[in-house]
N, C-alpha and C positions, 0 to 999 in steps of 0.2 A: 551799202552793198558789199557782201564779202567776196574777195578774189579765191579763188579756187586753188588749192593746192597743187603745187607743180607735181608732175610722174617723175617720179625717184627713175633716176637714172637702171639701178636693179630691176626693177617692175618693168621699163619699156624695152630690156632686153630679152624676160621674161614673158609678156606679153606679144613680142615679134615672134620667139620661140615658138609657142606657143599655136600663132594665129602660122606658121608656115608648117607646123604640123600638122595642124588640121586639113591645109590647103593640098599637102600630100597627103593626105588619107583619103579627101576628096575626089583628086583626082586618079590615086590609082583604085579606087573600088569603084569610079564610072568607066576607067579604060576595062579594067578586066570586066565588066558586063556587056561592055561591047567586043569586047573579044572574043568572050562565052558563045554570045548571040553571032559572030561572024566566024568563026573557027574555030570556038568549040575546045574542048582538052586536045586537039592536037598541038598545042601550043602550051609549052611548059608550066608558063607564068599560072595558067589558066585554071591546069590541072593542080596546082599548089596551095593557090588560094579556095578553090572548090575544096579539097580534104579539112577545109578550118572554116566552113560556114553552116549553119548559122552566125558563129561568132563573132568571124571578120563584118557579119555586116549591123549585126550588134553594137559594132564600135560607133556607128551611125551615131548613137542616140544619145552617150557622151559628147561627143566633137560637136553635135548640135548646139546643148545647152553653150560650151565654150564658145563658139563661134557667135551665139548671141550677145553674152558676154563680151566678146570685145567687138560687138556691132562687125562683123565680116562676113556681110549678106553677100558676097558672090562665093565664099567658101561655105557660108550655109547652105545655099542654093543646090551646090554639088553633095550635100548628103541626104538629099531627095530622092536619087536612083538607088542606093542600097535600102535606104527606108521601106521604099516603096515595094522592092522585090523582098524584103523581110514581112512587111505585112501580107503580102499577096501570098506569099509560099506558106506560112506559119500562123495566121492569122486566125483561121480556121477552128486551129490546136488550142486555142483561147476561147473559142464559144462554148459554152455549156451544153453538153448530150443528155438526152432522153438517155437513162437506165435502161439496160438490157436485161432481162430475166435469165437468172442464172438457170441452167439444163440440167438434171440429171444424169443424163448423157455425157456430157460434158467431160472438160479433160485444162487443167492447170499445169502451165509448164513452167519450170523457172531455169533461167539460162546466167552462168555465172564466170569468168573469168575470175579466177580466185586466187592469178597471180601467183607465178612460178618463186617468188621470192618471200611468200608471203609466210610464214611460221605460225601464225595464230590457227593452229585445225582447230581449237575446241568456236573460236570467234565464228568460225566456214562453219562447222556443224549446228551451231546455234543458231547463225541465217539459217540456212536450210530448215530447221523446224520450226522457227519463228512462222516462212513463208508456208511450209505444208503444204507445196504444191505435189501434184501427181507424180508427176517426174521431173526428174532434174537434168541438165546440161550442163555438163563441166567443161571447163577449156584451162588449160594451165596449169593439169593436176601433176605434182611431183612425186617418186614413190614415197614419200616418207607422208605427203599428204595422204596420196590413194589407200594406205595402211592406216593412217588414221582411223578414217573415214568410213571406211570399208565393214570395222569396227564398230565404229560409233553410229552408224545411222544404219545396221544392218536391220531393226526390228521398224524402223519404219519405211525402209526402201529394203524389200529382201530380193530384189532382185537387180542386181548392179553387174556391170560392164565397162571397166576399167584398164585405160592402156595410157598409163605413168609414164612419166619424160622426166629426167634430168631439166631439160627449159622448157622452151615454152611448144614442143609440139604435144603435151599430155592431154590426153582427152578423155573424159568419163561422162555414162550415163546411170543415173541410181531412179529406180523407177519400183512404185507400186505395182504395178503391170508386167506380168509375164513378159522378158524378153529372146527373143530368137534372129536369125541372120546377122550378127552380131560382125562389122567389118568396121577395119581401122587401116587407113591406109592413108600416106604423106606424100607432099611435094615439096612444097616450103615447109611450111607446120601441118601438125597433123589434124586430119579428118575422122568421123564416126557415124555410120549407118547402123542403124539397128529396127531390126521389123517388134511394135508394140503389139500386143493381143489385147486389147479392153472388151471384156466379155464377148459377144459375136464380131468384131471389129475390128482390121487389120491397118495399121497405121505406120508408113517408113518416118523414123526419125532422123531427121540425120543433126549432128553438134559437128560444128565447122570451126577454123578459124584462118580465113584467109591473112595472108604476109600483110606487116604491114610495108608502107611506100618506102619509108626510108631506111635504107638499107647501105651503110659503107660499105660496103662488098660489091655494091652495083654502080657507084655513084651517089649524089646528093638523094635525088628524087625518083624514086620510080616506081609505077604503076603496073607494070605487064605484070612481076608475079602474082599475083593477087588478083589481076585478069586471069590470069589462066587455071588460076585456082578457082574461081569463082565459074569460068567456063567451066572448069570439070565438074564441079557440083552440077550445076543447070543442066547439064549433060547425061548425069545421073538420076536427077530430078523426072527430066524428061523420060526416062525410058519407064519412072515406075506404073502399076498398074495398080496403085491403092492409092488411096491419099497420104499427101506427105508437109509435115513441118520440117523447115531447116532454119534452124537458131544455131546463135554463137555470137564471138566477138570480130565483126568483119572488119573491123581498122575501115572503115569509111567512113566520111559524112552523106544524108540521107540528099547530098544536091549534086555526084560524081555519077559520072556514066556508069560506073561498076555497080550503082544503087539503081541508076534506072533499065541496066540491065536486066538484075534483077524483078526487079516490078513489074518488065513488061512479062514475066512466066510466073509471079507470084506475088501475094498481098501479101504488106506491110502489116501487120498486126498494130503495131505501134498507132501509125496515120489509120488507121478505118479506128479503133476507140479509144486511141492515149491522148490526155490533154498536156500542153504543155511541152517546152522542145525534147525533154525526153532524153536530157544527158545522161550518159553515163560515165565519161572517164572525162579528165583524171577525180579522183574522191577525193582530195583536197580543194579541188575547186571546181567542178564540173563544168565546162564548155564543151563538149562533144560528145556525139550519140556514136560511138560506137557497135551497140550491140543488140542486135534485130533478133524477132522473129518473125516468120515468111510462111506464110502457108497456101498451098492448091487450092482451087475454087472450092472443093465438097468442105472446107473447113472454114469456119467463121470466127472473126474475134468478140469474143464478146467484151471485154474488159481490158486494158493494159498498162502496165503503170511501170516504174523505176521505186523499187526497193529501197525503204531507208535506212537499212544499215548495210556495208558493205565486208562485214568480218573480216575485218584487216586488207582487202585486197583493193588494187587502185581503180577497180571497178565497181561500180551500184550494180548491185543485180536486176535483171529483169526478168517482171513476172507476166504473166497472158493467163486470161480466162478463154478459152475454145469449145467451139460446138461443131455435132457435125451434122452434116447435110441429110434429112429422114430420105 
């Protein structure tokens, strides 16, 4: 009978490491879900870890295999609550949909943060026709971009609506479709309404881009600008009297109050037909959904996906197939 190799002294410091990792990962993603469930984002920690999940709870499913690994069934045990609220939230986004029939009616949007830093216009103009959707949402447009652009995509969007920033409050809409009421107006970064004409059809668009949380200027973490940017849209939303999409890059995750805000006065496009979590930033490595479209009851999603190329910018673009209400 052979004697079993001793644990190298390296390996059982590596392994304690290791197994007390996991046992902290365990246990702050069970506190913060009982925190979530008893207090809610009024509670910093709460609100912090909310803007980074799905992700955070993604780590689940690493620290699992390890924790089997070194047999530490009471710190397995604790990544059973993020598991379980990962399946249950996202689960869904994994089953395979019945196709929808595309409408001639119908109306493609694609919504793009194309990143105030970004230099490649011809990479932004090539998405852009690659996807061929009906109208475009810009957020992030620079002058030197918006002149590009302007240029280059004038014979398949001849009708564009562009208000250029130095950073990042620029925002443009380039659109097949006759556009009118054309408004641009800022708090943190900047906003875009513009009323669509699609033959008999009046449609408010608006391309948003609420602040994101972290802000030195305010502190570490903080959430109210981007609440109350988000109020003013909803606000504006509400009074209209046609149907309306509002796409952009809202620096949220789809599990923050500022997301179910929103949702309770408009549908997710993404969650009614995107499979899959639907990242969009950062484009080196995508963990986070950033950037929604939201549409009123008379509008429906037929289709919705995340773009695979993102022309140089740290964002995927998102595309939505829509219908509207006969």
């Amino acid at each position: 009978m052979t004697a079993s190799l001793p644990e190298r002294p390296a390996s059982r410091i590596m392994s304690r490491i290791l197994a007390a990792l996991c046992l902290l990962y365990g246990v702050t993603a069970s506190l913060h879900l009982l925190l979530r469930l008893l207090v809610g984002e009024q509670f910093l920690p709460v609100t912090l870890l909310d803007q980074y999940l799905p992700a955070f709870w993604l780590l689940a499913l690493p620290v699992m295999v390890i924790c089997i690994g070194l047999r530490r069934w009471r710190s397995l045990a604790l990544q059973l609550p993020p598991l379980i609220l990962l399946i249950s939230s996202y689960g869904v986004l994994f089953v395979p949909r019945p196709a929808i029939p595309a409408r001639d009616d119908g109306l493609t949007l694609l919504t793009f943060n194309v990143s105030k830093d970004n230099r490649d216009f011809e990479g932004i103009a090539r998405t852009v026709r690659a996807v061929g959707a009906d109208v475009v949402a810009l957020q992030e447009i620079t002058p030197a971009a918006a002149l590009y652009l302007e240029a280059a995509l004038a014979d398949e969007y001849p009708y564009q609506a562009l208000h250029p920033a130095d950073s990042y409050p620029g925002q443009g809409i380039l659109s097949q479709y006759p556009l009118q009421d054309d408004d641009y107006w800022q708090i943190e970064l900047g906003h875009q309404r513009v009323t669509l004409n699609i033959d008999d059809r009046q449609v408010a668009l608006y391309s948003v881009h609420p602040v994101h949380p972290f802000l030195p200027e305010r502190g570490f973490f903080n959430t109210e600008p981007r609440a109350r940017e988000i109020n003013d849209i909803l606000l504006r939303v509400e009074g209209e009297t046609i149907p309306a999409i509002v796409a952009g890059d809202f620096n949220m995750s789809d599990q923050t109050d500022d997301y179910f805000k929103i949702t309770n006065a408009l549908r997710d496009a993404f969650r009614a037909r995107g499979s899959g979590f639907g990242f969009t930033f950062p484009s080196w490595i995508p963990i986070a959904r950033l950037d929604y479209v939201f549409t009123s009851d008379a509008i429906a999603a037929i289709d919705a996906h995340v773009w695979s190329s993102n022309g140089g910018s740290d964002h995927f673009p998102l595309v939505v197939s829509l219908a509207f209400g006969r």
